[in-house]
C-alpha positions in Angstrom: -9.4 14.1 -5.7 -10.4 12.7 -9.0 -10.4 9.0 -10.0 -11.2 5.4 -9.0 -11.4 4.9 -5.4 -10.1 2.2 -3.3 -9.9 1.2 0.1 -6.6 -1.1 1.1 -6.5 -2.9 4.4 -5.1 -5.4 6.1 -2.8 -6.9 8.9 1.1 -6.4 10.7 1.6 -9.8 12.0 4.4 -11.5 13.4 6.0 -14.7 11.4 4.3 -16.5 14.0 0.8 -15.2 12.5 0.4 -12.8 16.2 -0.9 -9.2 15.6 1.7 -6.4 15.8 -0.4 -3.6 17.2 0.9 0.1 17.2 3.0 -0.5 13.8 3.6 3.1 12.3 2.2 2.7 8.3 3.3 5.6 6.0 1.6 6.0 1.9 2.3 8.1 -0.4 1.5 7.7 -4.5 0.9 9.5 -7.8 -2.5 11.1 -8.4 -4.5 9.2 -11.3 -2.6 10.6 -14.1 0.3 9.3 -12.6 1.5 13.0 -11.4 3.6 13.1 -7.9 2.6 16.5 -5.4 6.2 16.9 -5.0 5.7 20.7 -3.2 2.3 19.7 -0.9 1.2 16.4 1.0 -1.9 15.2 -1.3 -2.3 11.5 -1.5 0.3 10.8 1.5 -0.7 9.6 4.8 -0.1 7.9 7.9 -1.5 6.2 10.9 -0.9 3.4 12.9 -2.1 -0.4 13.4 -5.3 -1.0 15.9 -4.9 -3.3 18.9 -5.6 -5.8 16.4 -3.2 -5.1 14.0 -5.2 -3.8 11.5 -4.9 -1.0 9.0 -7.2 0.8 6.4 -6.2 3.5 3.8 -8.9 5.1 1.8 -7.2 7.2 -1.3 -7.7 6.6 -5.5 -5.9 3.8 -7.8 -2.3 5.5 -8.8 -2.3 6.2 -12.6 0.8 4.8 -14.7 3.8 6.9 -16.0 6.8 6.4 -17.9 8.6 3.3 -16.9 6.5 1.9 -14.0 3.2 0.3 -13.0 0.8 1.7 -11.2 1.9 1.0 -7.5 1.1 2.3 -4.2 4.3 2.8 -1.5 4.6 2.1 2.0 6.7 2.4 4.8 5.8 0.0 7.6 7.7 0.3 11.3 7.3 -1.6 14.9 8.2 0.3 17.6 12.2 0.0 18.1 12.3 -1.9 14.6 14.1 -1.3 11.3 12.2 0.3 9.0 10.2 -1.9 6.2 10.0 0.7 2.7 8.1 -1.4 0.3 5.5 -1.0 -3.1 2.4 -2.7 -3.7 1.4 -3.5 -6.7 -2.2 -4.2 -8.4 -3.2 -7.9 -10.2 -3.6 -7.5 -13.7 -1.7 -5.0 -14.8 0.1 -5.3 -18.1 2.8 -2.9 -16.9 4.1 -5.1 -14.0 5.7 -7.7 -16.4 8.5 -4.7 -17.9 8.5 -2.7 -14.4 11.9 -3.5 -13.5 11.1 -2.9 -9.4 8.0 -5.6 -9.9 7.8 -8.4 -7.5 4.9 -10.8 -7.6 4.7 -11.1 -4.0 3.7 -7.3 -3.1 0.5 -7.9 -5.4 -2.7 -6.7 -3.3 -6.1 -8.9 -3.3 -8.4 -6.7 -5.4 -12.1 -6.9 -6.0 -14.7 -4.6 -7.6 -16.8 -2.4 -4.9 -19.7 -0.2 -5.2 -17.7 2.4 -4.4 -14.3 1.6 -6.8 -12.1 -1.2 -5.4 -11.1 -2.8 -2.2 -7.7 -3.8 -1.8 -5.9 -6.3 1.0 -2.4 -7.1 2.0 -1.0 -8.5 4.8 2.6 -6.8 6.0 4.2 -9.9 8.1 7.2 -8.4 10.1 10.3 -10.6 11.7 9.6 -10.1 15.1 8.6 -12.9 17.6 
């Protein structure tokens, strides 16, 4: 797969700041040139939280395309819980200001890495 790589991580915790282990996270995107693989399964993936809580996706930075920023989209479920369907969005982006789905508070952490960019975001479910 062509393009910038990035890594995005993070944690399912409770409102309480507790791990959720065993939390189902689903990803899909567009490619770099902002191109959907609407008839095969490239650049969508699942797995779910460690013991820990934790999570790590390894796939390339979405391109734009007409009338939206570059954005990555997740699905996040407990075990027995409603289903969480969310985007994440990237700092920076001159795009995010006219995307009309944007929402400041599903922007990742990003930083430069050797080997493209490393990503964070922390999904905090209402469960006690």
């Amino acid at each position: 797969m062509t393009g910038t790589r990035i890594a995005l991580a993070g944690m399912v915790l409770t409102r309480s700041c507790r791990p959720v282990p065993n939390v189902l996270l689903d990803l899909w995107q567009a490619d770099a040139r902002g191109v959907y693989d609407n008839k095969g399964f490239r650049l969508r993936g699942h797995q779910f939280s460690d013991a820990r809580g934790c999570y790590r996706f390894e796939t390339v930075v979405p391109g734009r395309y007409p009338g939206r920023t570059p954005h990555l989209h997740l699905r996040v479920q407990a075990k027995g819980r409603p289903i969480l369907t969310t985007q994440l969005y990237f700092p920076d982006e001159a795009g995010n200001a006219r995307d009309g789905l944007f929402d400041p508070a599903l922007l990742m952490r990003t930083q430069a890495a050797a080997s493209g960019v490393e990503a964070q975001y922390d999904f905090v479910l209402a469960i006690r």
